[in-house]
N, C-alpha and C positions, 0 to 999 in steps of 0.2 A: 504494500500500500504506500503512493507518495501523498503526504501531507503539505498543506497549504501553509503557507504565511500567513499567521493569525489565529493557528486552529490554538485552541486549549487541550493538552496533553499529559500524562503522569508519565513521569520517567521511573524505572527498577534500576539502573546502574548509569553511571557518568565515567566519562576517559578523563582521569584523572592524571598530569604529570607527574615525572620519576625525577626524582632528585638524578642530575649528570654528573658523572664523572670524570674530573677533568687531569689530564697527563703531562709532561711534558718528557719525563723520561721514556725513550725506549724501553729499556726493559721492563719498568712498571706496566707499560700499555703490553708488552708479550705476556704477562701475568696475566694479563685480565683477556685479554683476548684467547688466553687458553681455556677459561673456566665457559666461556659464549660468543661465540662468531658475530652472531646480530645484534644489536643494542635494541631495546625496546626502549620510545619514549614517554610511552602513557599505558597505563594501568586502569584494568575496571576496577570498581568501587561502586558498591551497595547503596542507593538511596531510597526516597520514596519521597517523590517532590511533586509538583504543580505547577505548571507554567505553558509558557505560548510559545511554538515556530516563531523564531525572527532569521533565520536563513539555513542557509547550505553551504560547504567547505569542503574543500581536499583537505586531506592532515593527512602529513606524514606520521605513520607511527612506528615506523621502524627503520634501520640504515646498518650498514655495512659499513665497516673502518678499516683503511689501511695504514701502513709506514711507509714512508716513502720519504728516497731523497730527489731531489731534483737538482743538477747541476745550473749555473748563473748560463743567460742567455744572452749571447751580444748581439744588437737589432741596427747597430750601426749608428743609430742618433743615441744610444742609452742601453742600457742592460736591465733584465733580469736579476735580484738577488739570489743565491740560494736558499733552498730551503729545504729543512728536513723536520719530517713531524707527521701529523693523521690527517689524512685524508678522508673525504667520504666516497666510495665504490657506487655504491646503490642506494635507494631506498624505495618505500613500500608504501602507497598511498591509498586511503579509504575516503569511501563520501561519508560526512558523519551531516547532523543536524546539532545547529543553534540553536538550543528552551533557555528562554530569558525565565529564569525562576521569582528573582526579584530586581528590583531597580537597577542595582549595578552588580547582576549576575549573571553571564550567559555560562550554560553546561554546555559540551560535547559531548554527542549522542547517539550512538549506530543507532541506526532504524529496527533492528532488534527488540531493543528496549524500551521503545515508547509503546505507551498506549492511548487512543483516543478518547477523549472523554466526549459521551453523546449527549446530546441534548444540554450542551451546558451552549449558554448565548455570550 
């Protein structure tokens, strides 16, 4: 079912963000990259709310990370610095829904977990 801009809806779960983990060491990042190849950036989370469509979004929810070094580039007016550090490979995008729950709240939403509330005006 697609839902309208306006409708009133009850959401069961929200994409909530993941605290990021930031690196700058090589081999800290090979540690962490042994234990999970993909990073997830949002997490569901259990709610029971009320509120109204105010839009629709790509969200990335997940990516790929490499190391990589890259040698300095000469372009003839300037260069390229070097650089070595994480890269992003890929990532992984879903359509979610915008429920403004209150004044200055908007959730993200798979379509999953909404439901419509009938008969409400």
């Amino acid at each position: 079912m697609r839902y309208e801009l306006g409708d009133k809806v009850r959401i069961k779960k929200i994409l909530a963000q993941k605290k990021v983990c930031h690196t700058t060491s090589k081999n800290d990042f090979e540690k962490i990259q042994k234990k999970k190849k993909k990073f997830y950036k949002y997490t569901l989370v259990d709610c029971d709310e009320t509120g109204f469509i105010v839009g629709i979004r790509s969200l990335k929810i997940s990516t790929t990370l490499i190391w990589t070094f890259e040698d300095s580039i000469n372009f003839g007016v300037g260069s390229s610095p070097e650089y070595e550090g994480v890269r992003q490979r890929d990532s992984e995008h879903i359509s979610i829904y915008l429920v403004a729950t209150r004044m200055n709240c908007f959730r993200r939403v798979n379509q999953a977990d909404i439901e419509l509330l009938e008969g409400v005006e």
